[in-house]
N, C-alpha and C positions, 0 to 999 in steps of 0.2 A: 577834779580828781578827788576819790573819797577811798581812806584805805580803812577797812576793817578785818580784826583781828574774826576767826571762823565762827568761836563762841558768838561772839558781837552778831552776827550779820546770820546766824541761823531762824532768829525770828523771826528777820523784817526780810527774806530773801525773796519774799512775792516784789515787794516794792521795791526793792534795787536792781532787781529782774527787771522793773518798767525804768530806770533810771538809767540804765543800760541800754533799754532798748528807745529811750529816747536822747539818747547819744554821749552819755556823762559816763566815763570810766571809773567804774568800781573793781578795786583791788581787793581780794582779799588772803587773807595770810592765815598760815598753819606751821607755825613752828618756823623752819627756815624755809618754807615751798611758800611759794605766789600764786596766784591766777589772778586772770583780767577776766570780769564778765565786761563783753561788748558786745554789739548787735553783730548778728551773723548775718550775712548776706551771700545765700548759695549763689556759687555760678554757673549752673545748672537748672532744669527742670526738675521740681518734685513731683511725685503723681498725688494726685486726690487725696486719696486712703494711705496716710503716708504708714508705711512701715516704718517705725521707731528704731531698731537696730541696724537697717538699710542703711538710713537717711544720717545716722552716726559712721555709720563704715564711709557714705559717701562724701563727708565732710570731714573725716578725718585724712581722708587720700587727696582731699584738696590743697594746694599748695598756698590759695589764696583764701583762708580763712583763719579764724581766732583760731581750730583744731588743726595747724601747721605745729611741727614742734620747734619747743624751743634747742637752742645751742645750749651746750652744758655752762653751769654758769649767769643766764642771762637772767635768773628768776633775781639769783641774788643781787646783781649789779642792779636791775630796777630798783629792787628794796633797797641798795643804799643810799639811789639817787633820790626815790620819794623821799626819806627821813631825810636827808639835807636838803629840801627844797623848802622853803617858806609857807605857811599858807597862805593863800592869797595869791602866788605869783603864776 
């Protein structure tokens, strides 16, 4: 698990984009707001020629994806559980 701050993680978003997509949870933060980049895994068929605004509407209406929303609240309870976890554990 790797949390960076938005500043931090605006350079290097190609390569934490693959570290994501090779299974390592990266966090990043903006103020008091969260997100997890993690691999997405439709559960559905996409077509070929994907339609970009589609393929977002259809993964947003997903229940089982990273683009589920959150419960009011959960961004922050992660953030306070990351800062009190160790590194290493």
């Amino acid at each position: 698990m790797a949390i960076y701050i938005i500043s931090e993680a605006k350079p290097k978003l190609g390569a934490l984009v693959k570290q994501a997509s090779a299974g390592k949870t990266i966090y990043l933060l903006n103020g008091k707001d969260m997100v997890a980049l993690v691999p997405a895994h439709p559960t559905h068929d996409l077509p070929s020629n994907l339609d970009v605004p589609a393929v977002n509407r259809r993964l947003a209406a997903s229940e089982r994806t990273p683009s589920a929303p959150w419960s009011r609240g959960d961004a922050g309870r992660l953030a306070k559980q990351a800062l009190r976890t160790k590194p290493g554990q």
